[in-house]
DRENDO-1510 file (C-alpha; in Angstrom, 1 decimal, always signed):
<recs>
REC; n; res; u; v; w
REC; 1; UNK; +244.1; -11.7; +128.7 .
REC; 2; UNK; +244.0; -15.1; +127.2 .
REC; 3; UNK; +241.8; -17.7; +127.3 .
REC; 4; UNK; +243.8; -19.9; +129.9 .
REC; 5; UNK; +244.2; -16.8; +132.3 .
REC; 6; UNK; +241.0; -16.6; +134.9 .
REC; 7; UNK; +242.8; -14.3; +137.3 .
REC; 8; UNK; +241.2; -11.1; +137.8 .
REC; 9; UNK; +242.3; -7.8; +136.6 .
REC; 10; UNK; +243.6; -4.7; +138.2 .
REC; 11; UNK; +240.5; -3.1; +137.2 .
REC; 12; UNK; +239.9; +0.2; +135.3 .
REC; 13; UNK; +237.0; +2.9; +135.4 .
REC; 14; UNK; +234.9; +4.0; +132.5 .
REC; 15; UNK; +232.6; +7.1; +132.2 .
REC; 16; UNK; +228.7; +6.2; +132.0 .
REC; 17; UNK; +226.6; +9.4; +131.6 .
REC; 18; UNK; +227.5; +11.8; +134.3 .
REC; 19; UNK; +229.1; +9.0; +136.7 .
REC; 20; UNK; +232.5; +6.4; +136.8 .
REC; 21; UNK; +231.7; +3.0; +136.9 .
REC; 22; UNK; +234.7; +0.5; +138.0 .
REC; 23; UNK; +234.8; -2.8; +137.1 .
REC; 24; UNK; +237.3; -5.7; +137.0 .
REC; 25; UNK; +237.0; -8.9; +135.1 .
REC; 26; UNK; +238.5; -12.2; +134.3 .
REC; 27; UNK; +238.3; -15.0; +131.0 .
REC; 28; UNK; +237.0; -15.1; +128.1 .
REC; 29; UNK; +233.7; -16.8; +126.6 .
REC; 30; UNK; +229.7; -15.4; +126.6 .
REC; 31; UNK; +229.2; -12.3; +129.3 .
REC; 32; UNK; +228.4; -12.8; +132.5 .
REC; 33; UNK; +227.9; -9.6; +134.8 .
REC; 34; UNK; +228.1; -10.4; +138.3 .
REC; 35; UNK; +226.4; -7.7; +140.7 .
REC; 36; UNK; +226.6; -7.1; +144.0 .
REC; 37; UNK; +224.3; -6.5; +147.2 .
REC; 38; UNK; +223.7; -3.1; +148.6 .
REC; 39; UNK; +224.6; -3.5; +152.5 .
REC; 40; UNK; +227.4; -1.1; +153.9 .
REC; 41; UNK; +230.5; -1.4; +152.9 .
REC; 42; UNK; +229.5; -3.8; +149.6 .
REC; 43; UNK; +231.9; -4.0; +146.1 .
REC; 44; UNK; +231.9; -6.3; +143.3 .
REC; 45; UNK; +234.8; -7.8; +144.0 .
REC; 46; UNK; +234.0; -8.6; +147.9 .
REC; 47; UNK; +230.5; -9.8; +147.1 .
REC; 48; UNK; +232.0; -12.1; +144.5 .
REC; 49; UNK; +235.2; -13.5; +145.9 .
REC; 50; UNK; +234.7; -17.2; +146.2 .
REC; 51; UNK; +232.7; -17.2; +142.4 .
REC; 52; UNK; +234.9; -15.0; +140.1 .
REC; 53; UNK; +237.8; -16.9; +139.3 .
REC; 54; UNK; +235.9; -20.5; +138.8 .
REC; 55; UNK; +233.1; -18.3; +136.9 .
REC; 56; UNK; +236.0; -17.2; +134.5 .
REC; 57; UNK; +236.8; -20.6; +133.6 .
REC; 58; UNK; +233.8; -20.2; +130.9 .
REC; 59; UNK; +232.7; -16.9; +130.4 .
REC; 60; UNK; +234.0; -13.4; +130.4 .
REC; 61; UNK; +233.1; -12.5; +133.2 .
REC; 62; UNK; +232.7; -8.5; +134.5 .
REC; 63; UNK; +232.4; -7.3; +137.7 .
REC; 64; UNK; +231.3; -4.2; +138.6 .
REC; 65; UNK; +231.0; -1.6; +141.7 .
REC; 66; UNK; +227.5; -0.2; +141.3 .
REC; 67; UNK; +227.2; +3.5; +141.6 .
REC; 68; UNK; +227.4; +4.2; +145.6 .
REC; 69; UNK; +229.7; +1.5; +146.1 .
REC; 70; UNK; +233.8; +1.0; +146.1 .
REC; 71; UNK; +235.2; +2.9; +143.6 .
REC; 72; UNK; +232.6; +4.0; +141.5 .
REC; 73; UNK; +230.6; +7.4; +141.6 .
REC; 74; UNK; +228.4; +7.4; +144.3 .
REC; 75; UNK; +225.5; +9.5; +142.7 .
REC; 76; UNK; +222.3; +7.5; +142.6 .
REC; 77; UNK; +219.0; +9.4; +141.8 .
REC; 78; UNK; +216.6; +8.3; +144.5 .
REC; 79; UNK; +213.7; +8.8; +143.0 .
REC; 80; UNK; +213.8; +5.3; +141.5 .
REC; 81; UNK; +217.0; +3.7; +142.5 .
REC; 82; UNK; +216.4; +0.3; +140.7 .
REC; 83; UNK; +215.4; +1.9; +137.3 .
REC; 84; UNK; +218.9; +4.1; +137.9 .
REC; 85; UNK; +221.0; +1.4; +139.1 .
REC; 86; UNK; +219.5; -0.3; +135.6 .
REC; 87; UNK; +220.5; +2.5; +133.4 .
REC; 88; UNK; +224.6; +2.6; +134.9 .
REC; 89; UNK; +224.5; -1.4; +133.9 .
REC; 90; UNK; +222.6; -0.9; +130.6 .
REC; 91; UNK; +225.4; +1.9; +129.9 .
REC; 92; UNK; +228.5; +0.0; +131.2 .
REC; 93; UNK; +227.5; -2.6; +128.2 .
REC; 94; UNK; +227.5; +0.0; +126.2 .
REC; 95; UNK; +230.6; +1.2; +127.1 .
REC; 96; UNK; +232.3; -1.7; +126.5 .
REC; 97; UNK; +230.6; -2.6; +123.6 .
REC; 98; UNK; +228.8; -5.6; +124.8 .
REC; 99; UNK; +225.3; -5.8; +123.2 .
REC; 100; UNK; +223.9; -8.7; +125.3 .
REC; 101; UNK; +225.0; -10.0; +128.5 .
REC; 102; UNK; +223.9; -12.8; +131.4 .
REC; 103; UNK; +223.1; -11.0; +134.5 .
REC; 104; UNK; +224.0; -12.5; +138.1 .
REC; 105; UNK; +222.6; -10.4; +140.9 .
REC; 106; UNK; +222.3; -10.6; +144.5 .
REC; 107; UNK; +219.4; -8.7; +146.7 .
REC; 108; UNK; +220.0; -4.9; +145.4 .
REC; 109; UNK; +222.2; -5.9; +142.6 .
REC; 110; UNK; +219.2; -8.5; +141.2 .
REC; 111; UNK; +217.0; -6.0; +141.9 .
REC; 112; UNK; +219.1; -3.9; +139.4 .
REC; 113; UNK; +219.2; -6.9; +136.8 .
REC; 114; UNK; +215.4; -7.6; +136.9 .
REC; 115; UNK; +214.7; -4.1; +136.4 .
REC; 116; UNK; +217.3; -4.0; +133.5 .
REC; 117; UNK; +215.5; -7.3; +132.0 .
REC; 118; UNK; +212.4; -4.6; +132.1 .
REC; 119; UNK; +213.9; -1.4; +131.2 .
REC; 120; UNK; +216.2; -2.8; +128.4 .
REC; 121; UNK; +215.3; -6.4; +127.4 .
REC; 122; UNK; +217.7; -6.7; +124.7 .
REC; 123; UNK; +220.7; -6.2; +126.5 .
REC; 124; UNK; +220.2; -9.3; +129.0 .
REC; 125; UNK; +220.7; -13.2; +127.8 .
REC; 126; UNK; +219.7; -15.1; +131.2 .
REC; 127; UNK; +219.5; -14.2; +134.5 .
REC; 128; UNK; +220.6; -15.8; +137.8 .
REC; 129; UNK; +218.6; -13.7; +141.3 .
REC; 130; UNK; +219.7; -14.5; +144.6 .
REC; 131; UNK; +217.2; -13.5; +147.4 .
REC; 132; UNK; +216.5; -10.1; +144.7 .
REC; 133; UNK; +215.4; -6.7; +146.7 .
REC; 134; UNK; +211.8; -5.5; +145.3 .
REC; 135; UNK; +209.8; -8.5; +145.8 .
REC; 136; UNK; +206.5; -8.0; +147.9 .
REC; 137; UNK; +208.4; -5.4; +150.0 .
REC; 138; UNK; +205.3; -2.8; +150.0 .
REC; 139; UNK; +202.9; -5.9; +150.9 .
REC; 140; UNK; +204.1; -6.6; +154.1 .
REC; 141; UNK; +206.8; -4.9; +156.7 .
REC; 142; UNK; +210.4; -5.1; +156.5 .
REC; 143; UNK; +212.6; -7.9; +158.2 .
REC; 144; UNK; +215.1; -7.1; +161.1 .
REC; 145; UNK; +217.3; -7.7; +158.7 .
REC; 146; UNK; +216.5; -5.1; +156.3 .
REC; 147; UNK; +215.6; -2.6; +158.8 .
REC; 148; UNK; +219.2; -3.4; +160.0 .
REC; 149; UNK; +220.7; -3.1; +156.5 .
REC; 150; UNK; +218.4; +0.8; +156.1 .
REC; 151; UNK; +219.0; +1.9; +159.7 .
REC; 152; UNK; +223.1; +1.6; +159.3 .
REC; 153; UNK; +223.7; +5.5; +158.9 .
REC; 154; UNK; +221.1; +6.4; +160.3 .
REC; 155; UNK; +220.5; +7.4; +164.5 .
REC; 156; UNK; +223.4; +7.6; +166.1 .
REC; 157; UNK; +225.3; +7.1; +162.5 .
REC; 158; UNK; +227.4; +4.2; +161.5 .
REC; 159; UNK; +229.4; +2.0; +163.7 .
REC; 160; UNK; +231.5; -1.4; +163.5 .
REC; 161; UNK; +228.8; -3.3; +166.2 .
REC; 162; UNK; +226.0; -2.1; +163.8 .
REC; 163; UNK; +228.5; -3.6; +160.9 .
REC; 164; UNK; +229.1; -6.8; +162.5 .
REC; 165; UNK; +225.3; -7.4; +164.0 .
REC; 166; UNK; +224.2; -7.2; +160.4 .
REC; 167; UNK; +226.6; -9.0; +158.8 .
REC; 168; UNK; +226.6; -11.9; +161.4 .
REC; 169; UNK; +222.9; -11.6; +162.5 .
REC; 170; UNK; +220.9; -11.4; +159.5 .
REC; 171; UNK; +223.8; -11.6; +156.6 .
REC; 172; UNK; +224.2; -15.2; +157.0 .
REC; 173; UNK; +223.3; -18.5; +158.4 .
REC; 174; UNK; +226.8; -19.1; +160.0 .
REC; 175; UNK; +227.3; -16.6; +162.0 .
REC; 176; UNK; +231.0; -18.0; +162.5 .
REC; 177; UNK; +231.7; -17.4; +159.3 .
REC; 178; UNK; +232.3; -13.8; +159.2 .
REC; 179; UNK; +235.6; -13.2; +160.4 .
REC; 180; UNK; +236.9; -10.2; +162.7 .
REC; 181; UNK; +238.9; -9.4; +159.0 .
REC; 182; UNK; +235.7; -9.6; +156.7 .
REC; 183; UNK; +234.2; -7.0; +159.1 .
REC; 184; UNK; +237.4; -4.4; +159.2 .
REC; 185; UNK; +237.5; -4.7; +155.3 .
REC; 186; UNK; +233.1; -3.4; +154.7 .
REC; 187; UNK; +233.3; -1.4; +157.9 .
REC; 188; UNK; +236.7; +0.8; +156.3 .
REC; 189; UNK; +234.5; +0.7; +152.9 .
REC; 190; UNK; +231.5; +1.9; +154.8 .
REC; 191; UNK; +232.4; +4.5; +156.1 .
REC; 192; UNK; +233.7; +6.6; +152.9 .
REC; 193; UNK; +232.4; +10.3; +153.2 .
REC; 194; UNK; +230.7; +10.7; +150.5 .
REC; 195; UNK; +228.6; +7.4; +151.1 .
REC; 196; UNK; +228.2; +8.4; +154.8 .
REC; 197; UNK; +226.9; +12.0; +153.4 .
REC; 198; UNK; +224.9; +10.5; +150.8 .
REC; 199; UNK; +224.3; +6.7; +151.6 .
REC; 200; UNK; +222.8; +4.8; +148.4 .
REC; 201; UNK; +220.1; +2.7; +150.2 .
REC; 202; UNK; +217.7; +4.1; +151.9 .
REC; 203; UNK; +214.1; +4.1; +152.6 .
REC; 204; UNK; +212.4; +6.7; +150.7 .
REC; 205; UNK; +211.3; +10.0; +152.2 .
REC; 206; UNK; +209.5; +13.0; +150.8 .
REC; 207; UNK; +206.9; +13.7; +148.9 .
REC; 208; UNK; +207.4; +11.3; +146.1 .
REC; 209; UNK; +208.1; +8.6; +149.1 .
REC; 210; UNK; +204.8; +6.3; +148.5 .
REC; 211; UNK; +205.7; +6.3; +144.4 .
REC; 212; UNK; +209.3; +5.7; +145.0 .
REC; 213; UNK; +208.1; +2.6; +147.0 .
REC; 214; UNK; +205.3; +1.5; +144.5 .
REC; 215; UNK; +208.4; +1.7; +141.6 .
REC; 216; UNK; +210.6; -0.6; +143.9 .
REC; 217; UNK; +208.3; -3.6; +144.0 .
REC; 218; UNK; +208.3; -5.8; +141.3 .
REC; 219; UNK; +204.9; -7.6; +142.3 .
REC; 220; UNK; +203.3; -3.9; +141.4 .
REC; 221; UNK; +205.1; -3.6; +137.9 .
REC; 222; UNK; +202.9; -5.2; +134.9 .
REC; 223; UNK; +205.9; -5.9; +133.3 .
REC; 224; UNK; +207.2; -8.4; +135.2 .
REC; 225; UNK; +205.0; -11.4; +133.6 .
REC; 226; UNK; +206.4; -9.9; +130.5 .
REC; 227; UNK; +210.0; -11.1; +131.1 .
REC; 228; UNK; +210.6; -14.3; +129.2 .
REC; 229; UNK; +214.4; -14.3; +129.5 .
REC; 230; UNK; +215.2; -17.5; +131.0 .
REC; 231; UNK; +215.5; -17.1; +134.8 .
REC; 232; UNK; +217.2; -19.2; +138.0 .
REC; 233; UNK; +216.3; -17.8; +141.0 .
REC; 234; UNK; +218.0; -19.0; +144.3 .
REC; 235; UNK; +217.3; -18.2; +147.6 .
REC; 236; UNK; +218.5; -19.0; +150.8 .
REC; 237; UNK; +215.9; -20.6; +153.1 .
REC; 238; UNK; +217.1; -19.0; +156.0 .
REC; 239; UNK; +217.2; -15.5; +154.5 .
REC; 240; UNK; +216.7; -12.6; +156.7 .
REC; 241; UNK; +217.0; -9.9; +155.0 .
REC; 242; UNK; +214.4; -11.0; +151.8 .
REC; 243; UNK; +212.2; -13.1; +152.3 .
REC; 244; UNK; +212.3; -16.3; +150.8 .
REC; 245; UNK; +208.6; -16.3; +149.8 .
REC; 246; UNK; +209.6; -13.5; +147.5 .
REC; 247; UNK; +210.8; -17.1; +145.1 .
REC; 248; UNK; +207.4; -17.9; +144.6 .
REC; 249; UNK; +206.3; -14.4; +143.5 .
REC; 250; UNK; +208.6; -14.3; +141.1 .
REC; 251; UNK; +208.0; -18.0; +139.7 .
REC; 252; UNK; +204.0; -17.0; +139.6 .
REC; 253; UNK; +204.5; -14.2; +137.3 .
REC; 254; UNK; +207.7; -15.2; +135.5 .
REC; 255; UNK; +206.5; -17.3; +132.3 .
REC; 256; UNK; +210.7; -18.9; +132.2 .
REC; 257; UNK; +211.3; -19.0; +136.2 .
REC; 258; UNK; +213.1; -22.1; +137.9 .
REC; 259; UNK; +213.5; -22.1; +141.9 .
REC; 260; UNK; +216.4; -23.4; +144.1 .
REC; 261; UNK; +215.8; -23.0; +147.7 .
REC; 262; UNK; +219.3; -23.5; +149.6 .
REC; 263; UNK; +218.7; -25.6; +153.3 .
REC; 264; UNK; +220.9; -23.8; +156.2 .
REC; 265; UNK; +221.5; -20.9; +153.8 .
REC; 266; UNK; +221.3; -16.9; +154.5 .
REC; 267; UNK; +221.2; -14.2; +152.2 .
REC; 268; UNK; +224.4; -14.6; +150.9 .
REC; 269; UNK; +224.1; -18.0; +148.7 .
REC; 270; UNK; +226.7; -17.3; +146.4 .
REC; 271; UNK; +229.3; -16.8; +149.0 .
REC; 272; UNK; +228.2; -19.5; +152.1 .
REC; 273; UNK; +227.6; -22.2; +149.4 .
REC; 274; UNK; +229.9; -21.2; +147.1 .
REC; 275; UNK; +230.5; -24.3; +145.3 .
REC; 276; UNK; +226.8; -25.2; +145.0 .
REC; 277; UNK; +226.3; -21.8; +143.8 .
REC; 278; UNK; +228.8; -22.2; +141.3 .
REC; 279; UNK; +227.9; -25.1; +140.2 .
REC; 280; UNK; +224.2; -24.1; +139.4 .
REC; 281; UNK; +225.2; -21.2; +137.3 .
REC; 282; UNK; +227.3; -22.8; +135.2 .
REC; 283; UNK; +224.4; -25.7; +134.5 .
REC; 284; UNK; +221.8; -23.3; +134.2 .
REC; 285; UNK; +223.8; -20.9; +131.6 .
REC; 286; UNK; +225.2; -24.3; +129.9 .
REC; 287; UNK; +227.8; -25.0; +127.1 .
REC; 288; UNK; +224.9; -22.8; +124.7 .
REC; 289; UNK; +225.3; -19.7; +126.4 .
</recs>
């Protein structure tokens, strides 16, 4: 691929421990790892479609499908999903033989970048988290829209109105905006058996349920005031599914942590204000990353 060329690739599929992750990626420059959101039917690619191609115009940018999503492996050990979602990143960059890497990640995918920022400091330059999962969740109930997101397979299983009430509902601000299309393409995704058999978020059960919880909220973690990688978080002020409150959290115990609230804006910044989305990241990494 050379330098002029910010079109994205076929894709391929490399082997991280025991699991495939796929990827795709476009340009060339400093690394920026873009991922996604957990709700049904999510991929890199889809999550990522309006941000990939202008995002290539500086940086080498690498998308990939987390493990339970598209087409990587959909093993994910739920006994502490964020700190496993971290490890398939931290080994992807190994993979590929990238030692350090700018992290972009939306609700369960910036969960998965904080916790990497944690788990593996030396492997993330800056990070971008938009409306992150983890934040406060076991100091106050869930939102409709997460308990929309986490009851998809569950009941009476999953369905295209349960599909489409979450993604126009609680997704975004404009409900308009998702089209009849948009909702074909996640509900066809969602509904591959190994994810229905086996779906990748969940709300924790058994024994180990209350530590499992405890593990996936950041406010509880020590480490947290600990990460001095230079952080922009951005957060729709409509968001339904995170709350936006969850911004301040993060700023209070985040020694290097800028805000950006987004007026009229769901959880789905990088997508329903695409261009102002784009924009901020490429300030915030700048010409030194």
């Amino acid at each position: 691929m050379t330098s002029t060329d910010n079109k994205v690739e076929a894709g391929r599929t490399v082997r991280v421990g025991d699991r495939d992750i796929f990827f795709t990626e476009a340009g060339t420059g400093p690394v920026l790892v873009l991922l996604h959101g957990g709700g049904p039917g999510a991929s890199g690619l889809s999550n990522y479609s309006r941000n990939i191609e202008v995002l290539a115009r500086r940086f080498r940018v690498i998308v990939p499908d987390l493990p339970g999503y598209g087409r990587s492996s959909k093993h994910i050990d739920q006994r502490d999903p964020f700190g496993d979602l971290a490890a398939a990143i931290g080994g992807l960059l190994e993979a590929l033989q990238v030692p350090r890497a700018h992290l972009i990640g939306n609700s369960y995918g910036g969960a998965a970048a904080l916790r990497l920022a944690m788990d593996r400091p030396e492997q993330v330059g800056k990070l971008i988290l938009m409306g992150p999962g983890g934040v406060g969740t076991t100091r106050t109930l869930p939102t409709s829209g997460l308990q929309s997101l986490l009851s998809y397979y569950t009941g009476q299983g999953p369905s295209r109105e349960k599909l489409a009430q979450f993604l126009r509902d609680y997704l975004v601000y404009d409900a308009s905006a998702i089209t009849d299309d948009i909702i074909d393409e996640r509900y066809r995704a969602s509904m591959d058996p190994e994810v229905v058999a086996n779906p990748p978020l969940r709300r924790p059960s058994g024994l180990g349920a209350l530590r499992t919880l405890w593990r996936m909220d950041f406010t509880r973690d020590p480490r947290l005031s600990s990460v001095t990688h230079p952080t922009l978080v951005i957060w729709g002020a409509d968001d339904q599914v995170n709350r936006p409150e969850g911004a301040r959290m993060l700023a209070d115990r985040m020694p290097n942590c800028d805000l950006y609230l987004a007026a009229r804006t769901g959880h789905w910044v990088q997508w329903e204000r695409a261009e102002l989305f784009n924009d901020l990241v490429v300030a915030f990494l700048g010409q030194s990353a």
